[in-house]
N, C-alpha and C positions, 0 to 999 in steps of 0.2 A: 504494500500500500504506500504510494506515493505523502510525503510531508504535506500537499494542498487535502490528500483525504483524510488524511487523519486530524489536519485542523478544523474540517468540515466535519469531521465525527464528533471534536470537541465541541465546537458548538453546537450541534444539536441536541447533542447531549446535554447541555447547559441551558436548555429551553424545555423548563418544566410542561410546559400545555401539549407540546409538540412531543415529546413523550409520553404525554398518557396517552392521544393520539396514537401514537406506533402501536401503544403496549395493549389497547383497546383492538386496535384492527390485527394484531399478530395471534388474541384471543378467539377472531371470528373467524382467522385460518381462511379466507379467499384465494381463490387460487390465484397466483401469479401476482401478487397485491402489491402496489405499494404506495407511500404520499408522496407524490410530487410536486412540480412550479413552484409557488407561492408561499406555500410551508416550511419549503425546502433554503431558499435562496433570500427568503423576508430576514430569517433570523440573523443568516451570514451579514445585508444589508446591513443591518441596525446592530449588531456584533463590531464592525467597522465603521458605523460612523458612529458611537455612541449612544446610539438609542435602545429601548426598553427591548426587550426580545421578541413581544408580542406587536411591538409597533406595527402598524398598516395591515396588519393580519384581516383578512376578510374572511377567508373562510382554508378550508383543508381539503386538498383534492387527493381524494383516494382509488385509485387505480384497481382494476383487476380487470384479468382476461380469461372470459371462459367463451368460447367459440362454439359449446355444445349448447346453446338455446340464446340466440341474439336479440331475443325477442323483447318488448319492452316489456311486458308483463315478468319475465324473467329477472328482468333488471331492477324491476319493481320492488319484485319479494326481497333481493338483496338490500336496497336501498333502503327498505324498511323495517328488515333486520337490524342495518348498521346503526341505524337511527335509536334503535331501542336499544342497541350497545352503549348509549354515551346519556348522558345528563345533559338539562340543559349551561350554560349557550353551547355546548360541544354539540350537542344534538342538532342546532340550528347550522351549525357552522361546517359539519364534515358532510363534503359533496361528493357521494359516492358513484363512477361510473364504469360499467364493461367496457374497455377497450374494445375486445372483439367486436362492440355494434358502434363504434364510431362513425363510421361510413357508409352508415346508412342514416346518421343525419347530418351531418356534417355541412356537408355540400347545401342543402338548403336552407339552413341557417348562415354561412357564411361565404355562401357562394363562390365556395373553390372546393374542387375535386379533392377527395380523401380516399386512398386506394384501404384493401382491409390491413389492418396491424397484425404484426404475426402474435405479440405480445406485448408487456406492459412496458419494457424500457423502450420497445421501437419507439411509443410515441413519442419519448423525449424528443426524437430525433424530426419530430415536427412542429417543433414550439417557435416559437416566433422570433427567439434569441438563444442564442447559446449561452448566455446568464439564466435564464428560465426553465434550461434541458437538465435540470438536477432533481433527483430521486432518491427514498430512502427509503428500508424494510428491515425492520426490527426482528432476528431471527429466534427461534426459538431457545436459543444458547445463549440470547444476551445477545450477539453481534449485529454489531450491524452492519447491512448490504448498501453500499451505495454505488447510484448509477449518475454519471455526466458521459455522454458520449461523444461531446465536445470538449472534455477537459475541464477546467476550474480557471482556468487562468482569467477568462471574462469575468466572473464572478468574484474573485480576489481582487481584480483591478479596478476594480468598480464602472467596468469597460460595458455596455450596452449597446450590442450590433445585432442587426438582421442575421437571421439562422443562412449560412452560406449556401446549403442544399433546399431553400425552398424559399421559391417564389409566393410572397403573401401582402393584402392591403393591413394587415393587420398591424404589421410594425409600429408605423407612427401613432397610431391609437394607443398600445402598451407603451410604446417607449413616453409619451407625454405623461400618462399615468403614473407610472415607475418614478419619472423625475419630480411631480408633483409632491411626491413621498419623499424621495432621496435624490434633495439637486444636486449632492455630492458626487454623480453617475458621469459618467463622458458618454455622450450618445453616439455613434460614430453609423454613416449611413455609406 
């Protein structure tokens, strides 16, 4: 494990809410689970400029892929499982979704083509930034699994660029948002 993962381990680790989070969804056993974006990369933020750990925090995106029922009603039952896994504001706040069915709505909500994911860290790999493609999964031994498949080094630097593999309108929308939060960020287009 590279010295940016395991500074990334440290702080998460250091982010009590975001831990029960893990320790909650590592209880409900999803297949292929894990939280990523905003959960992930808020805390590292505000870690580095001095802010609180939960600053800007909106909500918790929890991942899983099961490709054996895509269906929404499928998705449902999980989602309202998850839901009854947490108290509230946790309850309000963890956004639980199948990967597997991404791509069948994707596209008409944000009007660009979404091929199917094989699994939960591919989607990293279509996030809007390479600060935003980070992941984590609390294993059953205590460890934890993390995923960047862009690296850390966006993230550490407080460097905010378009995902280099994927053309999207979505950019300056996140990236105005992000700085809204943390003008400390360099946006680079």
């Amino acid at each position: 494990m590279s010295e940016d993962f395991r500074r990334l381990e440290a702080i998460l680790r250091a982010t009590p809410r975001l831990m029960q989070v893990l320790e909650t969804a590592r209880a409900l056993d999803l297949p292929d689970w894990m939280v990523f974006s905003g959960a992930i990369y808020q805390p590292v933020l505000n870690h580095l400029t001095g802010r609180a750990p939960d600053y800007g925090i909106k909500d918790y995106d929890l991942g899983y892929h099961d490709a054996s029922d895509i269906s929404y009603e499928a998705e449902d039952v999980v989602i309202r499982r998850v839901a009854q896994a947490f108290e509230p504001p946790l309850r309000e706040m963890v956004e639980v979704r199948n990967q597997a069915r991404v791509h069948v709505w994707f596209e008409g909500k944000f009007n660009e083509p979404y091929t199917p994911l094989p699994n939960t860290v591919a989607a990293l790999e279509r996030f809007v930034s390479p600060l935003f493609a980070v992941g984590a999964r609390l294993e059953a031994d205590g460890k934890m699994t993390l995923a960047a498949p862009f690296g850390l080094d966006d993230l550490f630097a407080l460097r905010l660029r378009p995902n280099p593999g994927r053309v999207t309108t979505g950019f300056a929308r996140a990236a105005g948002a992000a700085r809204a939060r943390w003008p400390e960020l360099t946006v680079t287009d």
